[in-house]
N, C-alpha and C positions, 0 to 999 in steps of 0.2 A: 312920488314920495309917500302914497298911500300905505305900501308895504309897512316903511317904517312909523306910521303913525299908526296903523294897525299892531305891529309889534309893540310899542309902547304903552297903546291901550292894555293889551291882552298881559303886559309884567306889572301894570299898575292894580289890573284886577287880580290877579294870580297874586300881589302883596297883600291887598285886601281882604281876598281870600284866604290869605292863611292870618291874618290878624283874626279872622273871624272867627277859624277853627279854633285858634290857642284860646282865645274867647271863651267861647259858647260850649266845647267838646269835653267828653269825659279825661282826666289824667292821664287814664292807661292809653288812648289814642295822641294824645299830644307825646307822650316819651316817643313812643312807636315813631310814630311823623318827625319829631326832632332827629331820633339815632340815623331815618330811613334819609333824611337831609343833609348831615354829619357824614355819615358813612358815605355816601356822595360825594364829598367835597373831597374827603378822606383819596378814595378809589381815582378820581379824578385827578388828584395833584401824584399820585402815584405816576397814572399813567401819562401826564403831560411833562412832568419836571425829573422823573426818572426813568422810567423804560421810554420814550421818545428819544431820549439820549444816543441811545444804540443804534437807532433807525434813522439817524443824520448822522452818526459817527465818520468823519473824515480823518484819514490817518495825518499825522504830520510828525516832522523831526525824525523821518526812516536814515537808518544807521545801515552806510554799503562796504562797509570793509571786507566782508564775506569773514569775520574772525570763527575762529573752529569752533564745532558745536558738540559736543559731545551726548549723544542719544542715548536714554537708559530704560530699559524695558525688564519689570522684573514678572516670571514667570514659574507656575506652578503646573506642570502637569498639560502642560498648552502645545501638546507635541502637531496639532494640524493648524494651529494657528501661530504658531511658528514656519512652519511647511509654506503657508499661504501670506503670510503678512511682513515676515523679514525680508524677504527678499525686496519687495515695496518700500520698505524703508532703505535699505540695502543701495540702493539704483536711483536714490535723491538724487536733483541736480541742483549743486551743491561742492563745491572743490575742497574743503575742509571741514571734515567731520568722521567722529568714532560711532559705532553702536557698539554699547555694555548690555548685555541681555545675562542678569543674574539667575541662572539657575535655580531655585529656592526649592529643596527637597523633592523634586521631581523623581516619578516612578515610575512614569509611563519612557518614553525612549525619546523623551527631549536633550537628553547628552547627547544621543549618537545620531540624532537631524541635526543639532548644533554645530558637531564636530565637519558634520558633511558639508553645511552652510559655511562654516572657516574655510575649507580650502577653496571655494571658491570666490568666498568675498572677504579680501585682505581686512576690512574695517572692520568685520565684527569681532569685536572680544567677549571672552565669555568666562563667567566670576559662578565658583558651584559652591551651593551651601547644602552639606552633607545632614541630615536628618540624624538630632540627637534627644531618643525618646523621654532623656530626662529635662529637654528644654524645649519648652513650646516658645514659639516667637512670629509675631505678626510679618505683615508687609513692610514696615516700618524697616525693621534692621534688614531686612533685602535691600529696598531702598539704600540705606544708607551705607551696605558695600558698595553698592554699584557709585554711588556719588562720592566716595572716597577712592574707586578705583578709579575714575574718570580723569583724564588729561587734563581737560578745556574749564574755562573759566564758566561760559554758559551752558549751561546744563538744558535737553529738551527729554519732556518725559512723558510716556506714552504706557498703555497697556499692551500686553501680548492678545490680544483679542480686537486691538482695534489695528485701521490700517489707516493709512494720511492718503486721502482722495486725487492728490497731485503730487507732480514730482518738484512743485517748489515749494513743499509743506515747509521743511526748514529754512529756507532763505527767507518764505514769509515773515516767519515766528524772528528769526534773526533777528533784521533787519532795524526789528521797536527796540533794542538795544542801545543806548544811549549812557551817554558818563553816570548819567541820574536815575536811569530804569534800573531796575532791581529784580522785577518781574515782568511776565506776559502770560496775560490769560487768552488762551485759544478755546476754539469749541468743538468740542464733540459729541456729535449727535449718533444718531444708530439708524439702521439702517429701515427703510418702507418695509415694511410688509401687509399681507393681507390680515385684516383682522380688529375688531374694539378695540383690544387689550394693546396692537400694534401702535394705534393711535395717542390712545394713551400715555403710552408710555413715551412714544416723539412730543408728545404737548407739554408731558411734565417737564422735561429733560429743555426742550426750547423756553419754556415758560420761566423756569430757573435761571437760564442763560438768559433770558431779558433781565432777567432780576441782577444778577452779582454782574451782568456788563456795564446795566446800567448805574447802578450804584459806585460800579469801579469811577467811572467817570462822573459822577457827581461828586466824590472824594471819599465815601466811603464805601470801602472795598471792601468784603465782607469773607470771597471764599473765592476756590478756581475746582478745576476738576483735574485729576490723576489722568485723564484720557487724554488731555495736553494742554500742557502747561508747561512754561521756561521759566527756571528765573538762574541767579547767577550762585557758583560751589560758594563762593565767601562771604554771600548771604544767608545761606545753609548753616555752615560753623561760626560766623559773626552771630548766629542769633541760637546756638549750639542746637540746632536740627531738628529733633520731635522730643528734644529732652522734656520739657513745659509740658507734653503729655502723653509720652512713652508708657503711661499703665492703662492707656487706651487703644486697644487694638487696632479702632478704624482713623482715619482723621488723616492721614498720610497726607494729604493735598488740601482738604477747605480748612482743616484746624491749623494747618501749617500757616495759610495765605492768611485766617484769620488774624495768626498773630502778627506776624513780618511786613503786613501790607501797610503803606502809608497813600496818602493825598499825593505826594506826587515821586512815590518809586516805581509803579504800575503802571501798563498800557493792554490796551487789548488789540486783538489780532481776528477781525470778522470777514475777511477774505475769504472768497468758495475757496481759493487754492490751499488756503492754511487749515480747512474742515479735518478732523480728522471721523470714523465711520466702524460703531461695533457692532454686531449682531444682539436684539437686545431680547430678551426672555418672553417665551412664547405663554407664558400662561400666568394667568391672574395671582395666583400661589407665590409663583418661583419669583416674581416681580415682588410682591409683596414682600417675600423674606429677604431680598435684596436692599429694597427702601428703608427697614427696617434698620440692617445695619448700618446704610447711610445714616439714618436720625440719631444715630445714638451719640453722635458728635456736637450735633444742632445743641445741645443744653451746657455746650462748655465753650459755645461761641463768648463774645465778650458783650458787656452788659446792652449795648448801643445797639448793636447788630443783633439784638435779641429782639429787642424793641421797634428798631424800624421794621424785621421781619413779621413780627406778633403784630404788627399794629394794620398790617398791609393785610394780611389772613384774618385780624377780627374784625375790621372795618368790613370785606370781602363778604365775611357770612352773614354781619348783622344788617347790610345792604339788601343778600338775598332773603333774608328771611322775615326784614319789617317790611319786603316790598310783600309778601306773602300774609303778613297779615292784617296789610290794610286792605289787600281785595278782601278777605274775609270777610273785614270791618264793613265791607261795600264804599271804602271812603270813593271819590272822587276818582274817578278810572281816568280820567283827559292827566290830571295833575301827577298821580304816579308813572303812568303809560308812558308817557313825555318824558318825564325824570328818568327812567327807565332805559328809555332810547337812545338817550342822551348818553350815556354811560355807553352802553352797548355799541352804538357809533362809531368814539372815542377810541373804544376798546378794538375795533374788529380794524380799526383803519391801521391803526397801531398793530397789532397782531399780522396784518398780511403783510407790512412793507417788512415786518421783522423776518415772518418767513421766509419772504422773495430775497433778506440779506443771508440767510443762513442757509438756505437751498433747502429747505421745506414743505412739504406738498399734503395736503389730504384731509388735514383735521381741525380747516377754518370752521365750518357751520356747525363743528363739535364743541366751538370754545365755551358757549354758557353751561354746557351741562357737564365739561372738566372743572373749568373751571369754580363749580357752586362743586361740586363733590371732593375734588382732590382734597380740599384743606379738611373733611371728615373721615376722608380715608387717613390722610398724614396723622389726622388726631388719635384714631385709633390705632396705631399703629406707636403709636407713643406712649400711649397708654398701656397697650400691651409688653413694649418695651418696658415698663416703671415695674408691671405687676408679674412678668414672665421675664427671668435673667435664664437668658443659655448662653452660650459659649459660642461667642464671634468666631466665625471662619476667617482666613488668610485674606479672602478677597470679597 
C-alpha cells in the first residue's frame, strides 16, 4: 500500500503547491497557470466523453430487410474515375439497388464511358445536365436531380472520385435503417500515400471523423461527409432539401446534416467494410484551396455546433501555447511535464484504437505537431476566406 500512500502524499503537495503559487506569484503567471489547467480539463472531457464514444461504438438495432437502396453519384468531368470506380459500386453485393450518376455539364467523354457502362450494367441510370452559360449552378441542384430521379426511399451518396473498399459497402450503410433513423453517417478516408502533406491530410480527415462520430452519438450531431453518407428521399423534401441555403455553393452534405440531424434520427456506420476511399491532393496548395472551400459553410453551422466546435479548438491552442510559456517562465517543469503527459497519454490511446477502427496507418507519432498547427492553418484560411471572396468551384 506504499504506492498509494506515496500518490497521496505527492496530490496533497502538488495542492499545496499550487496554493502557494496563486499566493506568492506574479498575476500574469497565475492566469497563464489557470487557462494552462482549464484548457486541460477542457481537452480531457473532449477526449473521454466524446471522441471515446466512437472507439467503443457497438452497432445495435441493425435493420435486414435488404429494402432497395438507390446510389447517387454526381459528377463533373470525372471521365477515369468513372472508368475505375463505377464499376466497384456497380458489382455491390447487394440484391436491390440503383446507381444515378448525374452527369453535371461534363466535357471531357464522360457521356460516352457512361453510355458504354449502361449496356453492360443494367443498374446504372444516368440523368445529364446540359451547360447553360447564362446559369451557373453548384453541386446542390445536381444533387437534387439525381434525388428526385431516384426510385428508392433510402438514398446512399458517394463522390465520382471515391470508391467503397468492399462489396458490402451498401448493405453495411443499410442495414442502420430503422422506422426512427433518418440518417447514416459513414466514413471516408483517402487513400496512404508517401509524403508530410499525405499524412496530413489522412489526420485532418480522421480527426474530423472522430469529432462529428463522436458528437453524432453523444446527441449532438453536427455534420456528415458527401463521400458517404445515407439518409432517407422524404427527409430530403420533409425538410425541402438545400432550400435554408441554396445561395451557398458548398454545404451539400455537413450544412444539410447540420440542419435535419436530431438526438435520435442518426447512426453511424464505422465498419472497415462500409469505408469508403478517395485519392486525396498531393500538394500543400491544392489541399489548402480545397479546405478552404470546405470552411466556408463552418460559419452558418447553428449556434451550438459553433461553440462546442470553437470551444474544442481554443481550449486546444491555449493548452499549447500556456504550456509554452510557463517553460519560458522556468515555472516548475515536474508539474507541467506531468500535466502534459497526461493529456498526451489520453490522447494517443484514443487516437490509435480510432485508427485501428477506421483502418488507418502512419501518422500516430505525428499527432502533436498536427494536431497544435491544424487549428492555425484552419484559422488562416478563414481569415483569408473573410478578406479574399472568389468564386466557389462546383466541387
Amino acid at each position: 500500500m506504499d504506492y498509494i500512500s506515496n500518490l497521496m502524499d505527492y496530490i496533497s503537495n502538488l495542492i499545496d503547491y499550487i496554493s502557494n503559487f496563486l499566493i506568492f506569484h506574479h498575476d500574469f503567471e497565475k492566469i497563464v497557470f489557470i487557462l494552462f489547467g482549464l484548457s486541460l480539463l477542457i481537452q480531457l472531457a473532449y477526449y473521454l466523453f466524446v471522441y471515446s464514444r466512437m472507439i467503443f461504438y457497438k452497432q445495435k438495432d441493425t435493420h435486414t430487410s435488404n429494402e432497395p437502396v438507390s446510389v447517387i453519384i454526381c459528377a463533373r468531368n470525372e471521365v477515369e474515375n468513372l472508368k475505375k470506380h463505377i464499376p466497384l459500386i456497380l458489382t455491390q453485393d447487394y440484391p436491390n439497388y440503383e446507381v444515378i450518376v448525374v452527369n453535371d455539364c461534363s466535357y471531357d467523354e464522360s457521356e460516352e464511358t457512361l453510355s458504354v457502362l449502361q449496356t453492360k450494367y443494367p443498374r446504372l441510370r444516368v440523368t445529364t445536365i446540359n451547360e447553360d452559360k447564362k446559369f451557373f449552378h453548384g453541386k446542390k441542384l445536381a444533387l437534387t436531380i439525381g434525388i428526385k430521379a431516384a426510385k428508392n426511399e433510402l438514398l446512399l451518396l458517394t463522390d465520382a472520385d471515391c470508391y467503397p473498399v468492399d462489396k458490402n459497402w451498401i448493405n453495411r450503410m443499410q442495414q442502420n435503417f430503422t422506422d426512427k433513423t433518418e440518417i447514416v453517417l459513414g466514413y471516408g478516408g483517402y487513400i496512404k500515400r508517401k509524403g508530410l502533406v499525405n499524412k496530413l491530410i489522412r489526420f485532418d480527415t480522421f480527426f474530423i471523423a472522430l469529432q462529428y462520430f463522436g458528437l453524432a452519438l453523444a446527441g449532438k450531431p453536427y455534420m456528415g461527409v458527401g463521400r458517404n453518407l445515407a439518409y432517407r428521399k422524404s427527409t430530403f423534401f420533409k425538410n425541402k432539401g438545400f432550400a435554408r441555403f441554396s445561395y451557398i455553393l458548398s454545404g451539400d452534405d455537413d450544412l444539410f446534416i447540420n440542419n435535419v440531424a436530431k438526438k435520435n434520427n442518426i447512426k453511424i456506420e464505422i465498419d472497415k467494410t462500409s469505408h469508403t476511399r478517395s485519392l486525396p491532393k498531393t500538394k500543400f496548395k491544392e489541399w489548402c484551396a480545397q479546405k478552404k472551400r470546405h470552411l466556408t459553410t463552418s460559419k452558418h453551422y447553428k449556434a451550438k455546433s459553433k461553440f462546442i466546435l470553437g470551444l474544442e479548438i481554443l481550449s486546444r491552442e491555449i493548452f499549447y501555447l500556456s504550456f509554452i510559456v510557463l517553460l519560458i517562465l522556468q515555472f516548475d517543469y515536474r508539474i507541467i511535464l506531468i500535466t502534459f503527459l497526461i493529456r498526451l497519454l489520453v490522447q494517443l490511446i484514443i487516437i490509435k484504437i480510432g485508427m485501428n477502427r477506421l483502418q488507418e496507418k502512419g501518422f500516430l507519432f505525428l499527432t502533436t505537431l498536427f494536431d497544435f498547427i491544424l487549428p492555425i492553418i484552419n484559422f488562416y484560411l478563414l481569415i483569408s476566406n473573410y478578406f479574399i471572396t472568389k468564386h466557389n468551384k462546383w466541387k
